[in-house]
C-alpha positions in Angstrom: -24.6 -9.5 52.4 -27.0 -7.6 50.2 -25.3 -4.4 51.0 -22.0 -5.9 50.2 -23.3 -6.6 46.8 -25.3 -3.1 46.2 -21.6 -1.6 47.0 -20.1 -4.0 44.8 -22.6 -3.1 42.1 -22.2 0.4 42.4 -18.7 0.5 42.1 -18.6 -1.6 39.5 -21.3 0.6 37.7 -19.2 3.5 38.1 -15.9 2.0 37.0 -17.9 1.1 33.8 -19.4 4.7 33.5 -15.9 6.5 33.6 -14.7 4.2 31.7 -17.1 4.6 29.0 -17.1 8.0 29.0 -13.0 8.3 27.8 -13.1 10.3 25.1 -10.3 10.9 23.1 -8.9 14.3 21.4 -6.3 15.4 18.4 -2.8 16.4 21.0 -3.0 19.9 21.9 0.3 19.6 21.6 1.1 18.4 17.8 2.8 21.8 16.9 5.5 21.5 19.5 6.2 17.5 19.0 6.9 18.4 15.3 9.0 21.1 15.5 11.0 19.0 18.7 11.3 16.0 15.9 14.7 17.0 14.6 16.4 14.1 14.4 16.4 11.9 11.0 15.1 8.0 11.8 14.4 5.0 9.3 12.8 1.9 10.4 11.2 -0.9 8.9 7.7 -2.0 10.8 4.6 -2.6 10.5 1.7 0.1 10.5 -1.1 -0.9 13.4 -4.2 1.2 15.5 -5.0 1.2 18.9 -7.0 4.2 20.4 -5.1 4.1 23.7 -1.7 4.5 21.7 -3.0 7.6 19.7 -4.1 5.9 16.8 -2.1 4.5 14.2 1.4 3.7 15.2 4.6 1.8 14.4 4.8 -1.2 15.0 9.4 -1.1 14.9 10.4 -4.0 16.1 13.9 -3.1 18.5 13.2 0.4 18.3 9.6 0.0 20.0 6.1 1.9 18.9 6.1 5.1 17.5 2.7 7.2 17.4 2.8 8.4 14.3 2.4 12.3 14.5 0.5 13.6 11.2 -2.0 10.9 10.7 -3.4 10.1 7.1 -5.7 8.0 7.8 -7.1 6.2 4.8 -3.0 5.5 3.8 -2.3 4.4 7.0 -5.8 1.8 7.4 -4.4 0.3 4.1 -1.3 -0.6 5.6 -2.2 -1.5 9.1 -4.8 -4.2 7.5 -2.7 -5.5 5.3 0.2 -5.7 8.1 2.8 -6.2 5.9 6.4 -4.5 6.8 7.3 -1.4 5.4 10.4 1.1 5.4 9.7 3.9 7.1 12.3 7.4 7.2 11.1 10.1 9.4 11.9 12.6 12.0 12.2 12.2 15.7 13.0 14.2 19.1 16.6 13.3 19.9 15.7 14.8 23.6 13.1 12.0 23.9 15.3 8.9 25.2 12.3 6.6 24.3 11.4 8.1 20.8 7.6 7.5 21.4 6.5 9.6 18.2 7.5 9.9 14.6 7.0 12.6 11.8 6.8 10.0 9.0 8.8 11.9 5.4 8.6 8.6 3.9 7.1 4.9 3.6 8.6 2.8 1.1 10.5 5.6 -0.5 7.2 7.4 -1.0 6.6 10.9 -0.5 3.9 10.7 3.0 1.8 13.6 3.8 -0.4 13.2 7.0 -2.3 16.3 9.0 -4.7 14.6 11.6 -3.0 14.7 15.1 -2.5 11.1 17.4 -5.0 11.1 19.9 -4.8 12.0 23.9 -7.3 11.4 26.4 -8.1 15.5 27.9 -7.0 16.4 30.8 -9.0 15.7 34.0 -10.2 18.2 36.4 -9.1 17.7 40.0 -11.7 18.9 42.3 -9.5 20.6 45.7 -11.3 18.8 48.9 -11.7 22.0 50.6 
């Protein structure tokens, strides 16, 4: 029975280790979502953060959460605390069936300007067994 728990323990302990250890990174891969978001989107939502969705993101209601892809992150705090909708026009991938990010133009009818990238956990390294 002890040695079920130590096992228990020690998974549990490692779980919590890798789990603690998930860093997060700017995309690699901003450059090439922005220049794929072609297609012209407006939306009204609400402006919200979670780490595990690349930071801030739309919150759009029928047309799901966008992760915003250029980040300004004192405007978009603001908003996200005071969750209030907003109107939202932007750029999309048309090629992306699920529209996951937006290049946000406009909130409000304001001119937006955002450079910090959403976030990505890195990749992980596979170790090969032999």
């Amino acid at each position: 029975m002890k040695r079920m728990t130590a096992l228990f323990l020690a998974m549990v302990l490692i779980c919590w280790a890798e789990g603690a250890g998930a860093q997060y990174i700017p995309d690699p891969d901003i450059q090439g979502k922005i220049n794929d978001a072609q297609q012209r989107l407006a939306l009204t939502g609400r402006i919200a953060y979670a780490q595990e969705l690349g930071g801030y993101f739309v919150q759009g209601g029928k047309a799901g959460n966008k992760t915003i892809l250029n980040q300004n992150y004192e405007v978009l705090k603001e908003l996200a605390q005071s969750r209030r909708q907003v109107k939202i026009q932007g750029r999309v991938n048309p090629f992306d069936v699920k529209a996951r990010h937006i290049f946000i133009e406009s909130i409000d009818d304001k001119p937006y300007q955002g450079d910090k990238a959403p976030l990505v956990k890195p990749p992980t390294k596979v170790t090969p067994l032999f």
